[in-house]
C-alpha positions in Angstrom: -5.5 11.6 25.0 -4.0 8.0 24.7 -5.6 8.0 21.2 -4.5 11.2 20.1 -0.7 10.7 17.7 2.6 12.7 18.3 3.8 15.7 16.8 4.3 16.7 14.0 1.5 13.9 13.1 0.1 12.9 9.4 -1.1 16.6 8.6 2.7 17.6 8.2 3.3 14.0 6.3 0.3 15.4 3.9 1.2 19.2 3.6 4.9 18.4 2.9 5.0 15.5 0.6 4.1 14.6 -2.8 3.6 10.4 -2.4 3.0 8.7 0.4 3.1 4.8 0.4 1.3 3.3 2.7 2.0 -0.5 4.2 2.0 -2.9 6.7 0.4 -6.6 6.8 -2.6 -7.6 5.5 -6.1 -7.6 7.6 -5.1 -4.4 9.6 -6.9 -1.8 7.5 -4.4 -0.5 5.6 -6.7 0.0 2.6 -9.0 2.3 4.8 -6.1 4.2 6.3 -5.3 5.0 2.9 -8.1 6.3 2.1 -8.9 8.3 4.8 -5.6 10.1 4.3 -6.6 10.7 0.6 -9.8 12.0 1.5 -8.2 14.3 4.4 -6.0 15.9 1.7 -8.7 16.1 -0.9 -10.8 18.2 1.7 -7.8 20.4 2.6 -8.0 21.5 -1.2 -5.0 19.0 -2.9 -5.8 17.0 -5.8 -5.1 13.6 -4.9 -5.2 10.1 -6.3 -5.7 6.9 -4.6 -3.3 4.4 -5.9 -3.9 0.9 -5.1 -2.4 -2.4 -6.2 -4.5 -4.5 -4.8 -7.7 -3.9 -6.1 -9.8 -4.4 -2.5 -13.4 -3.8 -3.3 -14.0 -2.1 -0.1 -11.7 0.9 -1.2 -13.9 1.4 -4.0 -17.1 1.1 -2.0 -15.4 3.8 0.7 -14.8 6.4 -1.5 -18.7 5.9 -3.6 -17.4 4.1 -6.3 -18.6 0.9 -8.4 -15.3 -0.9 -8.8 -11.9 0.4 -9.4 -10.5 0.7 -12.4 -7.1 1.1 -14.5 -7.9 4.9 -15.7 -8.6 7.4 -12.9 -12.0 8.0 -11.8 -12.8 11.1 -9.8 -15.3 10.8 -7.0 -18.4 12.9 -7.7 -18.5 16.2 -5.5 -22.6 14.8 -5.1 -20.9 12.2 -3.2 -19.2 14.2 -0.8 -22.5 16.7 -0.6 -24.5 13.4 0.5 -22.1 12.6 3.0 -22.0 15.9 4.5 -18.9 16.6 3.6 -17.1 20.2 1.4 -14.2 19.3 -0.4 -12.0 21.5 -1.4 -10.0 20.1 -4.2 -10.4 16.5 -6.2 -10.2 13.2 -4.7 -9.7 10.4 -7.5 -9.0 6.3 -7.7 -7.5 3.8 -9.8 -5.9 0.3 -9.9 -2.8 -0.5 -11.0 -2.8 -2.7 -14.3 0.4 -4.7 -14.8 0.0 -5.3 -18.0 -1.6 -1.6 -19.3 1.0 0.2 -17.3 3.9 -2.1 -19.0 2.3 -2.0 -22.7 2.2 2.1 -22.4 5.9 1.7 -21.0 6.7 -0.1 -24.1 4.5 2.8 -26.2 6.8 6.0 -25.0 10.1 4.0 -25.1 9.9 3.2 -28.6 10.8 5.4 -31.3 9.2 3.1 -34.3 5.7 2.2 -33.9 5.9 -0.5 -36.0 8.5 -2.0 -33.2 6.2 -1.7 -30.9 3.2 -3.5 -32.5 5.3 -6.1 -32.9 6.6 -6.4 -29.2 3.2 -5.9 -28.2 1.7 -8.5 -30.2 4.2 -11.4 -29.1 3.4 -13.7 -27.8 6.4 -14.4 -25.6 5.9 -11.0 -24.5 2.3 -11.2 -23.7 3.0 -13.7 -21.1 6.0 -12.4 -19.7 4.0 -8.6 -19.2 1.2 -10.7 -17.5 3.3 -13.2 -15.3 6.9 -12.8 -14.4 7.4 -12.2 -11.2 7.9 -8.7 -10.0 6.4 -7.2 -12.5 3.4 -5.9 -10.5 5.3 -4.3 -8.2 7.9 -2.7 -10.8 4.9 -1.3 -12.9 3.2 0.2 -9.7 6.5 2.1 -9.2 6.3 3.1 -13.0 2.7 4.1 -13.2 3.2 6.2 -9.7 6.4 7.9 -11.8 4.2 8.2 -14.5 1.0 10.1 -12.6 3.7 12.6 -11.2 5.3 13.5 -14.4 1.4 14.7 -15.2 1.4 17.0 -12.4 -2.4 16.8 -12.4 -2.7 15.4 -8.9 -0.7 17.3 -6.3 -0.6 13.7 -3.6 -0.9 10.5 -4.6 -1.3 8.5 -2.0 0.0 4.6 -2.5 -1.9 1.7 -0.9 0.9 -1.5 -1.3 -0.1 -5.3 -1.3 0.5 -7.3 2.4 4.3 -6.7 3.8 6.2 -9.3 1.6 4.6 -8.4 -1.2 5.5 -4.8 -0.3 9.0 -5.5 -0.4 9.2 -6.6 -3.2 7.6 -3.2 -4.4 10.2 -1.7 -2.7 13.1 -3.4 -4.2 11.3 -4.1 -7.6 13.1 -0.8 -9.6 16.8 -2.4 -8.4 16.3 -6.2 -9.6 14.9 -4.7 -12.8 17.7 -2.7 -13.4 19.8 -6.2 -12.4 18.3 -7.8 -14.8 18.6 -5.3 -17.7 22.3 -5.9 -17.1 22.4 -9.7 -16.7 24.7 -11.6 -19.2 21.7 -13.6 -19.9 19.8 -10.2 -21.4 23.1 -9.6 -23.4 23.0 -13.5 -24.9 19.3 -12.7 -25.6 20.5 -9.5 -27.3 23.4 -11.3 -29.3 20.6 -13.9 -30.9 18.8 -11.7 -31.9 21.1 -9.7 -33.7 21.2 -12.9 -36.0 24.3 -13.1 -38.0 27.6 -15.7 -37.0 27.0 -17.3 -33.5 29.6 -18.8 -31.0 29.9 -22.4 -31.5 28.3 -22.9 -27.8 25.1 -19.9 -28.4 24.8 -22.6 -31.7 24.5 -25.7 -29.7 22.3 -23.6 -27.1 19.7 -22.7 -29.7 19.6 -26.4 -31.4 19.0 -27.6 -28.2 16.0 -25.3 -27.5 14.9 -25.8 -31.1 14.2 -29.3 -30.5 12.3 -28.8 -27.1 10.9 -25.9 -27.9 10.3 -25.6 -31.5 11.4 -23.3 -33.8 8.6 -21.1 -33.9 9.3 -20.1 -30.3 12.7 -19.2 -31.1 11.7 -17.4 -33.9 9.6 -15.0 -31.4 11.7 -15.1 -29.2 14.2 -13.5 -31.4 11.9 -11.1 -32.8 11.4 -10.1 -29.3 15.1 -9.3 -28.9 15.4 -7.6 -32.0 13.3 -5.2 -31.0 13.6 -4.9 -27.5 17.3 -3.6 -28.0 16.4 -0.7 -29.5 14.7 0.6 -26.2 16.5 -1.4 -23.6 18.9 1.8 -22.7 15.5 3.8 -21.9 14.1 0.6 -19.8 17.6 1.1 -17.7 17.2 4.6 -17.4 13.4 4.3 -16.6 14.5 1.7 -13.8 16.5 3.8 -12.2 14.7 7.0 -12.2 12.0 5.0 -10.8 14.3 3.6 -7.8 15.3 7.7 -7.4 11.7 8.7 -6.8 11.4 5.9 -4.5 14.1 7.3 -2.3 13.5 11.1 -2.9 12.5 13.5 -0.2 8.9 13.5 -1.3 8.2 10.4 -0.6 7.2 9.5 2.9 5.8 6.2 4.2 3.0 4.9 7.0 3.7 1.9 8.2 -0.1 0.5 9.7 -0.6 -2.3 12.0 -2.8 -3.1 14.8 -1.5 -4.2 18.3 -1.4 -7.7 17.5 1.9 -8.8 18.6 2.6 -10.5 15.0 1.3 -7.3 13.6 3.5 -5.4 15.6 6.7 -8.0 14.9 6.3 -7.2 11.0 6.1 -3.5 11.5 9.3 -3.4 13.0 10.3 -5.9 10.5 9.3 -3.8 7.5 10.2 -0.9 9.4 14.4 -2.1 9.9 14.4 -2.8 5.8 13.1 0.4 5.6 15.8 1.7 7.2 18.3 -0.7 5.5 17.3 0.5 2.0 17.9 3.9 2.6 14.0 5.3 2.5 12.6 8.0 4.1 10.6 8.0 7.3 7.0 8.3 8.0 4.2 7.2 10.7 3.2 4.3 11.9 -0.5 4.2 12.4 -1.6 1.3 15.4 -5.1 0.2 14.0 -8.1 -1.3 16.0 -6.8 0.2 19.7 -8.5 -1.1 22.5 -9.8 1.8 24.8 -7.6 2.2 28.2 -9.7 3.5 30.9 -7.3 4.1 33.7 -9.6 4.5 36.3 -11.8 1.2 35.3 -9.1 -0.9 37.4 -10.8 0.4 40.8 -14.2 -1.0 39.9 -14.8 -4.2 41.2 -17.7 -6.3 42.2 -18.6 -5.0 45.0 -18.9 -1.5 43.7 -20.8 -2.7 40.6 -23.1 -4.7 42.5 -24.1 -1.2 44.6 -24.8 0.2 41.5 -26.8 -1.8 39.9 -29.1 -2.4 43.4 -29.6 1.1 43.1 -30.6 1.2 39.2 -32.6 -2.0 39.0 -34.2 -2.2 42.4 -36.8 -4.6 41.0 -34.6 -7.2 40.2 -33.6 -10.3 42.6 -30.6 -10.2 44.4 -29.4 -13.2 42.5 -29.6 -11.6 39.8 -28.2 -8.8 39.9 -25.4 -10.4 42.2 -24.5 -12.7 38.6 -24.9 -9.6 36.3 -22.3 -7.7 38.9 -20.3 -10.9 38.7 -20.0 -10.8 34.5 -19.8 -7.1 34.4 -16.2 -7.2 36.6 -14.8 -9.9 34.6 -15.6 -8.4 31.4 -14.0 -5.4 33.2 -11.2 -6.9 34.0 -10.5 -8.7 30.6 -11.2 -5.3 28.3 -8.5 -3.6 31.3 -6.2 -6.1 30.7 -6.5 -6.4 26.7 -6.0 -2.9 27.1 -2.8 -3.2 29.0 -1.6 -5.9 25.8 -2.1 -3.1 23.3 0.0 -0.2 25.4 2.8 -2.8 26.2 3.1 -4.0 22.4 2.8 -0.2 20.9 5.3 1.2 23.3 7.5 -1.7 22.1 6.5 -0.9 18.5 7.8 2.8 19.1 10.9 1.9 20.7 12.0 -0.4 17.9 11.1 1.6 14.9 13.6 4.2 13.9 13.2 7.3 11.5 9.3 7.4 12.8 8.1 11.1 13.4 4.9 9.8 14.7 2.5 7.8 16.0 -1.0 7.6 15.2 -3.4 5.3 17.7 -6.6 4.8 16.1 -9.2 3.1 18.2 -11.6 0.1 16.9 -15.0 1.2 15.5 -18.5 -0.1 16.4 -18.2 -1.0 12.6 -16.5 -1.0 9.3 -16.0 1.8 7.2 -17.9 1.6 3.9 -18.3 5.2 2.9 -16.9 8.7 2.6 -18.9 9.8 6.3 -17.3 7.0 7.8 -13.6 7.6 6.4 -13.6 11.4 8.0 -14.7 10.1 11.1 -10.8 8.6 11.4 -9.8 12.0 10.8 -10.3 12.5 14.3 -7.4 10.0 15.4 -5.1 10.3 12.2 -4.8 14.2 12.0 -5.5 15.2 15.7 -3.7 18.5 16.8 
């Protein structure tokens, strides 16, 4: 029963929302949690998508696949039929790539094509698609915005990169729109308008000139030039992103494992959460140590008497040094034990907006395939 999670639990988080994010550190097995929430809904009969933005090759190997790539790839029912597994609807996976997602941004904003070849061919704006910071978070938002306007998948469940990385997913659609409406976007604008500059904008630009060349300027100006034409759409597209964020059908699991600074960013993440006005979720507690209650009145004595009576052919010596091992190791896997309760019931009293708690124990070994990912099902979606 320790293991079993609150009501209402993940099914109602699954049956009741359209996205849901999942986060928390790294090395806590968020990726599989995600996953085996994916598969769950798939097998209920929803369409569902596996997002991820970090492309983690065990996420691929867990739900049959090669690697993961940028285009959705549907899991082959075979797959499922090998495992031993009936699905009921579709379970699909993809990667999110920064770059793609941005230059099919750039595609539907523009209303001349020939604009858009040209952005897309810039140099300036190759690098900046490919390395300004942000930008892989922003697009993930996008490309999830994106997959729900299709309406072919009916959950698409969201696995984000470590915690700090996942704030920055979470604020990404805000410091976009900031910077859409920065003066320094405006001044980027203004050059490349062309036409009568300030006397300062003047100097400015022969200043660049000469440390950057003229050919630089040149793009970038080009760059501008054509980016005006779509920048009120890139606005709007920021904050419609930043509105699905925050919608109602959005719902978040936060994942950690007892550690205590697994636990401390949880409640972290958890509190900005809360401060950026997002929905609540789960928290799923990863890699549980089993709590045997009644193991703390076995001691040595009591294991010695045992084992006499199972191994009578064994000397007393040893079986006295095997009874002497067996209570410490006892003892330690009690107390460990005790460490994970006391850090999970001060997860749950620091987390707000949490309708549940899921406690999933550790496994005799990692999860590698679809068989494996339904045997969480047992912890994540108990009645």
């Amino acid at each position: 029963a320790y293991y079993i999670c609150t009501v209402p639990g993940l099914q109602e988080l699954v049956e009741n929302h359209n996205v849901i994010v999942c986060m928390g550190c790294g090395g806590v097995g968020k990726t599989t949690i995600s996953a085996s929430i994916a598969l769950k809904a798939a097998l209920q009969g929803r369409r569902v998508l596996c997002l991820t933005i970090d492309p983690a090759r065990r996420l691929a190997t867990s739900l049959g696949l090669g690697r993961m790539q940028g285009q959705e790839q549907q899991v082959d029912h075979l797959a499922f039929v090998e495992a031993g597994l009936i699905i009921r609807g579709s379970l699909s996976a993809a990667v999110v790539d920064a770059k793609e997602t941005f230059d099919a941004l750039i595609r539907r904003l523009s209303t001349d094509e020939a604009a858009a070849d040209r952005i897309l061919d810039n140099r300036i704006y190759k690098y900046v698609s490919a390395s300004m910071p942000g930008i892989q978070e922003y697009m993930s938002m996008d490309r999830l915005c994106t997959v729900k306007e299709s309406q072919d998948y009916d959950l698409v469940v969201l696995d984000t990169p470590p915690t700090s990385n996942a704030l920055d997913f979470l604020d990404a659609p805000r410091r976009v729109t900031a910077a859409m409406n920065s003066p320094a976007v405006d001044w980027l604008m203004a050059t490349g308008r062309g036409g009568v500059l300030s006397q300062g904008t003047a100097f400015v630009m022969r200043q660049l000139s000469r440390i950057a060349g003229s050919v630089v300027l040149e793009r970038m100006s080009e760059l501008a030039s054509d980016f005006e034409s779509m920048l009120d759409g890139l606005r709007d597209r920021a904050a419609m992103v930043d509105e699905t964020l925050r919608s109602d059908e959005v719902a978040f699991v936060l994942v950690t494992s007892p550690d205590p600074l697994a636990v401390d960013e949880a409640i972290f993440l958890n509190h900005r959460l809360v401060e950026m006005g997002l929905q609540g979720g789960a928290l799923v507690v990863n890699r549980m140590r089993p709590y045997r209650p009644g193991s703390r009145s076995i001691d040595a004595d009591g294991i010695l008497a045992a084992l006499t009576e199972a191994k009578r052919n064994l000397p007393a010596t040893v079986l006295k040094s095997l009874a002497t091992k067996l209570d410490r190791a006892n003892r330690e896997e009690h107390s460990l034990a005790e460490a994970d309760r006391f850090h999970v019931e001060r997860l749950a009293r620091s987390c707000r907006n949490i309708d549940s708690i899921c406690r999933v124990p550790g496994l005799d070994r990692d999860v590698y395939e679809l068989a494996q990912l339904a045997r969480l099902h047992e912890w994540l979606f108990a009645a």
